[in-house]
FIPATOR-661423 format. One record per residue (C-alpha): x, y, z; residue in one letter. Coordinates in steps of 0.25 Angstrom, whole numbers, plus 5000, padded with zeros to 4 digits. Layout:
# FIPATOR-661423
XYZa/...
END
This chain:
# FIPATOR-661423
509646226093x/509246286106x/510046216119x/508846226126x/507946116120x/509046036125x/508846056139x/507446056136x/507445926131x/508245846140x/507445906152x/506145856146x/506745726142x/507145696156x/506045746163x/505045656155x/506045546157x/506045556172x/504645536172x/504445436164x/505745346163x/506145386178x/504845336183x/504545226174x/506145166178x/505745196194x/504445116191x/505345006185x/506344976195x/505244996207x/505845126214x/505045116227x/505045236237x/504345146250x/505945066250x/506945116259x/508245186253x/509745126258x/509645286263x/508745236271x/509145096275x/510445126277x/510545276282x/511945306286x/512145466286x/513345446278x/512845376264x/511545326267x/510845456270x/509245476264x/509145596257x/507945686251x/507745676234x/508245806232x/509445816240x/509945676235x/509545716220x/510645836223x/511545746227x/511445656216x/511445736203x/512545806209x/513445676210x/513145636197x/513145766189x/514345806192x/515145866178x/514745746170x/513445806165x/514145916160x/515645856155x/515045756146x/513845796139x/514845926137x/516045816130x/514945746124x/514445866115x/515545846105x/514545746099x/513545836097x/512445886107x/511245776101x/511945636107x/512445696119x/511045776123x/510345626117x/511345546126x/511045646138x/509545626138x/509445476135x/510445456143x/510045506156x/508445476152x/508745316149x/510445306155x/510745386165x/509345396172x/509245246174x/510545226177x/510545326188x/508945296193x/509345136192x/510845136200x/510045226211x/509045126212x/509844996212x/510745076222x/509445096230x/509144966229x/510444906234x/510644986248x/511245116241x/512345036235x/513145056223x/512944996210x/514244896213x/513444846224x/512144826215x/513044736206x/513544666218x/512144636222x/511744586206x/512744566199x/513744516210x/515044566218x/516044536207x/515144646198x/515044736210x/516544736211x/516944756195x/515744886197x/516244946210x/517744946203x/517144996190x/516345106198x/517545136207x/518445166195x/517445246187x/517145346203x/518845366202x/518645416189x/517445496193x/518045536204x/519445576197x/518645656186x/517945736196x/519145766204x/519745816193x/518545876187x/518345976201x/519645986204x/519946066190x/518646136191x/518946196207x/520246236199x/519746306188x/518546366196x/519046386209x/517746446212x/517046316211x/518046256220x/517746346232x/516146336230x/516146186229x/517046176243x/516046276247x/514946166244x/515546066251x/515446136264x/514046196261x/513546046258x/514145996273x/513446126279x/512246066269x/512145936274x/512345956287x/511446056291x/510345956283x/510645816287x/511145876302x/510445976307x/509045976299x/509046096289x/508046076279x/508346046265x/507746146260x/508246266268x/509846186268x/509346176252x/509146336252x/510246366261x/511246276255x/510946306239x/511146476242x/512446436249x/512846346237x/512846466229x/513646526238x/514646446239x/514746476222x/514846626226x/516046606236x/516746516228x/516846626216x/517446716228x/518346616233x/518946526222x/519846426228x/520946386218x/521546246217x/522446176209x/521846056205x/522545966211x/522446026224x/520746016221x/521045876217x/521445856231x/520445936237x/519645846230x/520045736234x/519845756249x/518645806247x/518045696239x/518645586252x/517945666262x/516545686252x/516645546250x/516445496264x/515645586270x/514245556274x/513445606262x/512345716270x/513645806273x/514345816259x/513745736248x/512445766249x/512045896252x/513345956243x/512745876233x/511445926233x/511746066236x/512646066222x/511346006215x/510846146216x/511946206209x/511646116198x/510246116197x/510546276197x/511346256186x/510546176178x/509446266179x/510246376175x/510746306162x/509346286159x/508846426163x/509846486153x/509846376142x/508146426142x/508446576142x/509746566134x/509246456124x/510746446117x/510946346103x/511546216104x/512846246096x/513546116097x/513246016084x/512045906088x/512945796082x/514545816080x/514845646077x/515045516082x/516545536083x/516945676090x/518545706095x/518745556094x/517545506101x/516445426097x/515045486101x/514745326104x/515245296116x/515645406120x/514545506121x/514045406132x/515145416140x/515445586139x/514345616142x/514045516155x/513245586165x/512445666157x/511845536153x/512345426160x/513445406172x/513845286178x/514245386191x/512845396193x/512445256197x/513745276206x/513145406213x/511645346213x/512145206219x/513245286227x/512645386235x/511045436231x/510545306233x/511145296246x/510345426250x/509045406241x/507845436252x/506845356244x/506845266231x/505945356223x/506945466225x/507845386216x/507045416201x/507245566205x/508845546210x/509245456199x/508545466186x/508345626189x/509645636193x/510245606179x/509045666171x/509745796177x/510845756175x/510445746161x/509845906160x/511445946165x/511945866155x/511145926142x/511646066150x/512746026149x/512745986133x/511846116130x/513246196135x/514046116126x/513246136115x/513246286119x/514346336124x/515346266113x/514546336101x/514746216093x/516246196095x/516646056100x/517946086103x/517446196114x/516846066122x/518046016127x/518746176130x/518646216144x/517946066150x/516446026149x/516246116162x/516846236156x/515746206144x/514546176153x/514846296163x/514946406151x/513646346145x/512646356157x/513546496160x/513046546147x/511646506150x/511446536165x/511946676157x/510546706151x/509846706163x/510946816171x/511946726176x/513246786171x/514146686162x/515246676171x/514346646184x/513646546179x/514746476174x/515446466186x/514346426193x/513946296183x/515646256184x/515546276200x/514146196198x/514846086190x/516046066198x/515146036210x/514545926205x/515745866200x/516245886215x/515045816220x/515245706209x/516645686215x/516345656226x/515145586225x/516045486215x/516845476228x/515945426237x/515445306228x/516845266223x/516945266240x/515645176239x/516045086227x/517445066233x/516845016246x/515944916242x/516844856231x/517744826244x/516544776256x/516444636257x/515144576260x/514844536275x/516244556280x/516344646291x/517544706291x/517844776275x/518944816269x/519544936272x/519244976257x/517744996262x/518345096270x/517445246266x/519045316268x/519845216262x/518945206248x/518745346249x/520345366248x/520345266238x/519545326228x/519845466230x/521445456228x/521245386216x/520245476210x/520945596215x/522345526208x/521445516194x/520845646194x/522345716194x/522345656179x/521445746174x/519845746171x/520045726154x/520845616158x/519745536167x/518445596163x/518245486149x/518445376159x/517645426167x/516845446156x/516845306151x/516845216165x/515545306171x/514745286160x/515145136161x/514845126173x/513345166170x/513245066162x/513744966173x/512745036183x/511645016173x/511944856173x/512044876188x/510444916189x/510044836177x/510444696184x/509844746198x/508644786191x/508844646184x/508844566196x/507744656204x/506644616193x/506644776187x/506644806174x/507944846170x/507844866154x/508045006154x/509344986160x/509944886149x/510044996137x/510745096144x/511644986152x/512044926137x/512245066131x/513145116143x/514144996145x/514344996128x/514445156127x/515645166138x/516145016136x/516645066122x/516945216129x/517945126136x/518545086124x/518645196117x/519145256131x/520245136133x/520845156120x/521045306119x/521745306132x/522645186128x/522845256116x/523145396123x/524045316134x/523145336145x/523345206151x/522745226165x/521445256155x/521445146149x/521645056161x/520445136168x/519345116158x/519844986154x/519444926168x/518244996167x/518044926155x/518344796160x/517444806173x/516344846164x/516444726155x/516244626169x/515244706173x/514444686161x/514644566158x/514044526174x/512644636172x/512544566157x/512344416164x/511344456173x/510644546163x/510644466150x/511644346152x/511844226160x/511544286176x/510244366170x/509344276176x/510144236190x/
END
């Protein structure tokens, strides 16, 4: 079978689903673009700071794409490439896309704060406390996978580690010139894309080579200072002027799958049980956001809705978002199902990366590019977004871990509300996880992420609920997430115990927990005793 009717077909699947199920759930829950935005209301320079669509579109998919898109569909593929492009599209047409459009609206909604502050508003304090802890736990994971994720890759690639400290300094320059001194988007765009690829070009003349521990704490200086600096100087425009590489990058992949038209070698359907694991549930939970990703609602509640400029922008941000999302994913898949020629054994040889970099290598190949630059460029492309997921995940575990300690009308708070002190908290803690090892963390990650989309779904769904909208197309999804990764969590707890990793079994295992008492609190007001209070 040709590759690129896969493309071809996902592409037209969301485009038709943006404009029709995007519109028709912005005309269901009342998006209105005459209210003011919390960017508005509560302009602060540091996370509170309005920002044009296009700009805070970059910074958005950049936060949430990260590797994800590309690692699970990739580990997913041993199923077979039909129920993994199935689960892609569904997932991010009728999953993903309203759980990302919905948390960015509720976040909105409630003064640019996070989902655990949504439940504390509709579901009371004690669920806002079981969520903030459950979201904290799952951003140390995320935070300790990423770590360890970009320290390897600036080891093996020292390349990518001097271009990406290269961005870092380009964005400041970036932001500052923009939100300081006046420069038009458009010319600081211009000027700041050609410079972007140059900061590529120096970083194959100057490699920087690292062990990984050393880039681990690199890192993790790095992530403290990202975390608390205002968002115009680092965040922002760092994350939008990456969205180019990917947009560059996808468009290539595209370019070269049309020219280059290769055959899906990988079989359509390989079983239910594959290597030990069961197609149900774990399909659901590997391939995570290239479908569905409870780090999302974290992102859009955490820092996009905080800079959204005007409600309208949100159907674009948030239900866009992960449609493209979605077109990186099948990519993603297409290279699997290329580059491995049918062998499932060379899925898991050389890392999902490795996979994903040769494939759109190969293809970019057909239109000039030669094999060896185009790889490096989509492995330098990738680990800048799983640099700008890190610390992204840092800057809402910082959020989360401030409100779970703010007490209500007192004046004087803890000094855990402290932007330093929770900051510290979290990166030491992450930065100690992320020595164990990314194959170690990555399946509870896995597991607890998609978990907690499911807990974000219930989030919207009650608040939905209680405002009078209609919240239906909420309930499938919300059911489907919380029984697929419940049982992942299972099947997760046991093999560890099994294996005598006892720290990951004591980690999913309060996930588990938290998830149960939080389900139990959205069920009574959705369909049980509280649903009519």
């Amino acid at each position: 079978m040709n590759a690129l009717w896969l493309i071809v077909f996902s592409i037209i699947a969301f485009l038709v689903a943006y404009a029709t199920y995007g519109a028709w759930l912005a005309k269901q829950w009342g998006i209105d673009s005459s209210r003011k935005t919390p960017a508005h209301e509560m302009t602060d320079g540091i996370d509170y700071v309005p920002s044009k669509p296009a700009v805070l579109l970059g910074h958005h998919f950049a936060s949430i794409a990260g590797a994800g898109p590309i690692n699970g569909p990739i580990q997913a593929a041993i199923f077979g490439w039909v129920p993994v492009l199935l689960w892609i599209v569904i997932g991010s047409i009728f999953f993903g896309g309203v759980h990302d459009f919905g948390s960015l609206f509720a976040s909105i909604r409630h003064r640019g704060k996070s989902i655990g502050e949504i439940i504390n508003v509709n579901m009371g304090r004690k669920g806002k406390l079981l969520f903030d802890l459950f979201a904290w736990l799952t951003l140390l994971l995320v935070v300790a996978a990423f770590t360890n994720i970009v320290a390897n890759t600036f080891h093996a690639v020292p390349a990518a580690a001097t271009s990406s400290l290269l961005f870092i300094v380009l964005a400041v320059g970036f932001g500052f010139m923009v939100y300081r001194r006046g420069l038009s988007l458009n010319v600081g765009t211009i000027v700041g894309v050609i410079l972007l690829f140059l900061c590529i070009w120096a970083g194959y003349i100057f490699p920087l080579t690292l062990s990984v521990n050393t880039w681990i704490i690199i890192l993790m200086v790095y992530i403290f200072i990202a975390s608390t600096a205002p968002v115009w100087i680092l965040l922002q425009p760092r994350d939008y002027l990456n969205s180019f590489l990917l947009y560059a990058m996808i468009a290539g992949a595209v370019l070269g799958l049309v020219i280059y038209r290769p055959s899906v070698q990988l079989a359509p359907f390989t079983g239910f049980v594959v290597n030990k694991q069961f197609l149900f549930p774990m399909l659901f939970v590997i391939v995570a956001c290239g479908a569905i990703s409870g780090f999302h609602s974290l992102v859009g509640s955490g820092t996009t809705s905080k800079q959204i400029d005007n409600e309208k922008d949100a159907k674009v941000i948030g239900y866009g978002g992960m449609l493209i999302e979605g077109v990186l994913a099948t990519i993603a898949l297409i290279t699997a199902a290329y580059v491995t020629q049918g062998d499932l054994a060379e899925l898991l040889k050389g890392g999902p990366v490795n996979v994903f970099s040769s494939g759109v290598g190969t293809f970019m190949s057909k239109f000039g590019i030669e094999f060896a630059v185009g790889k490096s460029f989509v492995a330098l492309a990738v680990s800048a977004f799983a640099l700008t997921s890190l610390d992204t995940a840092t800057r809402l575990s910082r959020f989360i871990f401030q409100e779970f300690f703010e007490k209500e009308n007192v004046e004087k708070q803890s000094i855990m509300t402290n932007m330093y002190v929770s900051t510290g908290v979290t990166v030491l803690i992450g930065g100690y996880l992320a020595t164990g090892g990314y194959s170690v963390i990555w399946p509870v990650f896995g597991s607890s992420n998609q978990l907690l989309a499911g807990l974000a779904l219930l989030a919207v769904a009650v608040w939905l609920k209680k405002s009078g909208k209609n919240y239906k197309m909420i309930v499938i999804p919300m059911i489907f997430m919380l029984t697929a990764t419940l049982s992942a969590l299972v099947l997760l707890i046991r093999s560890n115990f099994l294996n005598a990793n006892y720290i990951l079994v004591v980690f999913p295992a309060m996930l588990f927990v938290l998830a149960i008492f939080l389900a139990k609190e959205g069920y009574d007001i959705l369909f049980g005793s509280k649903s009519k209070v």
